[in-house]
C-alpha positions in Angstrom: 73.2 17.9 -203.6 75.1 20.8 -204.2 78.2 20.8 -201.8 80.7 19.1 -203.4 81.5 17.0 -200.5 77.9 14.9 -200.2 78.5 14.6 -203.5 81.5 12.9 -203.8 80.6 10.8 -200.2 77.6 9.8 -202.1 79.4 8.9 -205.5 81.9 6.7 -203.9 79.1 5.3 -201.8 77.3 4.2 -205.2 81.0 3.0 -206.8 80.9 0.9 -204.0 77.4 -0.9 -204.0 77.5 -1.4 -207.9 81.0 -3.2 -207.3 80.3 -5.1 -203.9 77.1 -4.8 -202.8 76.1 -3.5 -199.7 78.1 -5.5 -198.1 80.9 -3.9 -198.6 79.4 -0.5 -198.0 80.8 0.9 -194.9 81.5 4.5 -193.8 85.0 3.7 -193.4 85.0 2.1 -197.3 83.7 5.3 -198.5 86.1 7.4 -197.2 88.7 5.2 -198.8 87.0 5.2 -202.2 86.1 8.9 -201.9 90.0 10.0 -200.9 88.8 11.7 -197.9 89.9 11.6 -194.3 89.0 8.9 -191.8 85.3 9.9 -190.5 84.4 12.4 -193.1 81.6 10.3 -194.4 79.9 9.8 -190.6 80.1 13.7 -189.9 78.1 13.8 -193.4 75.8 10.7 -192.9 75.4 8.9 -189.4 74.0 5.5 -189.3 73.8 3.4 -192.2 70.5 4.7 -193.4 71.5 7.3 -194.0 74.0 6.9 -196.3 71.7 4.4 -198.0 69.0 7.2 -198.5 72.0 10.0 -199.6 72.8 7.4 -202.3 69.3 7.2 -203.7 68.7 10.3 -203.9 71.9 10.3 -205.9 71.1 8.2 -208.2 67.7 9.8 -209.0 69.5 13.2 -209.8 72.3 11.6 -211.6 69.9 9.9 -213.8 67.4 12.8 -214.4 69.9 15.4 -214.6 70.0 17.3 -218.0 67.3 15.0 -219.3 65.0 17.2 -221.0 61.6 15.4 -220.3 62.7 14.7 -216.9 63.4 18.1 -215.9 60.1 19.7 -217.7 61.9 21.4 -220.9 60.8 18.6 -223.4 61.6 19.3 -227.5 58.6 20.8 -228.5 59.3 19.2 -232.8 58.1 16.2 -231.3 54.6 14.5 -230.9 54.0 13.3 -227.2 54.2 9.5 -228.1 57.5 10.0 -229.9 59.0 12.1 -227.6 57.8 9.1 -225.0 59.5 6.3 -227.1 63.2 8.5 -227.4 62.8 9.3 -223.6 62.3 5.4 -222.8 64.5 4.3 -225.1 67.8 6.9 -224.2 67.0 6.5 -220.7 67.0 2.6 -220.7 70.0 3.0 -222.9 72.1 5.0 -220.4 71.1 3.1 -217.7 72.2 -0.1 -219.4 76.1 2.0 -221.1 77.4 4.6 -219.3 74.8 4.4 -216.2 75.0 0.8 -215.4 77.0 1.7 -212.3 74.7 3.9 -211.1 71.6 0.9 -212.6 73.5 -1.5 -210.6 73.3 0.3 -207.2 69.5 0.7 -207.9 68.7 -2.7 -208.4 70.7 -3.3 -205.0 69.1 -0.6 -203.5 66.1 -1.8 -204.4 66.4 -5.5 -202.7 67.3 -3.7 -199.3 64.3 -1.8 -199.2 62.1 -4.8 -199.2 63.6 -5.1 -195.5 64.2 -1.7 -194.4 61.0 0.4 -194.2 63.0 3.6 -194.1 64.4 2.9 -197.2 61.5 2.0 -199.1 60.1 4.9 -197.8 62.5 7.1 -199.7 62.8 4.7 -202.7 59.1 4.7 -203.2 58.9 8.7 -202.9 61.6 8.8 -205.6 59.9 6.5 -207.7 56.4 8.2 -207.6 58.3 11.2 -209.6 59.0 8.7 -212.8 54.9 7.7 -212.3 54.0 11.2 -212.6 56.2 12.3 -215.4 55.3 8.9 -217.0 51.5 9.3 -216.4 51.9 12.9 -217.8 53.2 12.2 -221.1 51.1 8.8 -221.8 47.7 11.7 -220.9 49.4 13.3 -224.1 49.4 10.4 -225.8 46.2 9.4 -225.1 45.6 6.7 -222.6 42.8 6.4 -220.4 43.9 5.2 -217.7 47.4 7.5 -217.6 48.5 6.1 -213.9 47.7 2.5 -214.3 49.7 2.9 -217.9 52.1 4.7 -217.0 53.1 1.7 -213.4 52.8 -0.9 -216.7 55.6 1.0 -218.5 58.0 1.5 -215.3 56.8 -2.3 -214.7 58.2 -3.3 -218.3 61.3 -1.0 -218.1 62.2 -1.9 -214.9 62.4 -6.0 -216.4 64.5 -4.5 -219.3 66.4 -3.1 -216.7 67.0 -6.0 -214.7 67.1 -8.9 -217.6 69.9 -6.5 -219.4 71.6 -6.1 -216.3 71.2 -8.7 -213.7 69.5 -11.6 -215.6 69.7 -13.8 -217.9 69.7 -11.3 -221.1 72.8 -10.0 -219.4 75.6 -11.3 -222.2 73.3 -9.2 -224.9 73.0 -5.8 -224.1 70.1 -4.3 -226.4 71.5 -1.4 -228.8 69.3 1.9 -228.8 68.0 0.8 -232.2 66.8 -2.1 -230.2 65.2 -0.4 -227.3 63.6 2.2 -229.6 62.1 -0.3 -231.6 60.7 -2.3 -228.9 60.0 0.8 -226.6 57.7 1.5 -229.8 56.3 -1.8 -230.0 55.5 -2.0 -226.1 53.9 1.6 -226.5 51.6 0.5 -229.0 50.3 -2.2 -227.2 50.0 -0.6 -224.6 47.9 2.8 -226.0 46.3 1.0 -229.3 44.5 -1.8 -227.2 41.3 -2.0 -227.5 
């Protein structure tokens, strides 16, 4: 999204799901929350699903955005398993501090798209790009099976996700010491097994 306009629609869109669900996401409410004129979000997106699948997709480049091993320009002082545990462990971090609106959304999204094909469609395309970056670094680091791996690491942070979020682990958010220590932890059972 370059324009700043689908930006913006799309920002206010994910405001609004992360604050009332989708619910109350309507093109109407995102023009409100976006300060723009009456219909400037339908000449941008339609019908619903659209605007559901012009959120996604910005949330996936909010979230990847500048992220070194997410945009292929990883440190190269690192090995491949610790550059995996600081890339799980910031990332769940963000999500959970200064990207929880944006986590929020997601998880949302996510429950729509068991009932809308279209959007699980879209979600699932997204999604395949964490598998593949995932399955690329855990090759580094050794696994044998990279893509089964790396679906058990999105498995596990997606719970962290969730639990830290939505569940019952909500009141106790995990500090990046935390998460890097257990990202560790979860690594190593998962690449020392025998």
């Amino acid at each position: 999204m370059t324009s700043p306009r689908p930006s913006l629609i799309a920002d206010a869109a994910i405001a609004l799901i992360a604050e009332r669900g989708l619910r109350g996401l309507t093109h109407r409410a995102v023009d409100q929350e976006a300060g723009l004129p009456a219909g400037s979000t339908s000449n941008l997106a339609r019908t619903r699903a659209a605007l559901l699948d012009l959120a996604l997709n910005r949330i996936v480049e909010r979230e990847t955005r500048d992220h070194p091993v997410l945009t292929g320009a990883p440190p190269a002082d690192a090995s491949p398993r610790d550059l995996l545990v600081q890339a799980g462990a910031g990332l769940l971090h963000q999500a959970l501090t200064t990207g929880r609106t944006l986590t929020l959304a997601r998880l949302e999204l996510a429950l729509e798209a068991t009932r809308r094909p279209e959007l699980r469609t879209g979600y699932d395309r997204l999604g395949a790009r964490f598998t593949d970056i995932a399955a690329a670094l855990l090759a580094q680091c050794g696994s044998t099976d990279a893509v089964a791996d790396a679906r058990r690491l999105i498995r596990w942070c997606d719970g962290v996700l969730f639990n830290s979020t939505a569940g019952s682990g909500h009141t106790h958010l995990p500090t990046l010491e935390e998460l890097y220590e257990e990202t560790a932890r979860y690594l190593a059972a998962l690449l020392d097994r025998a």
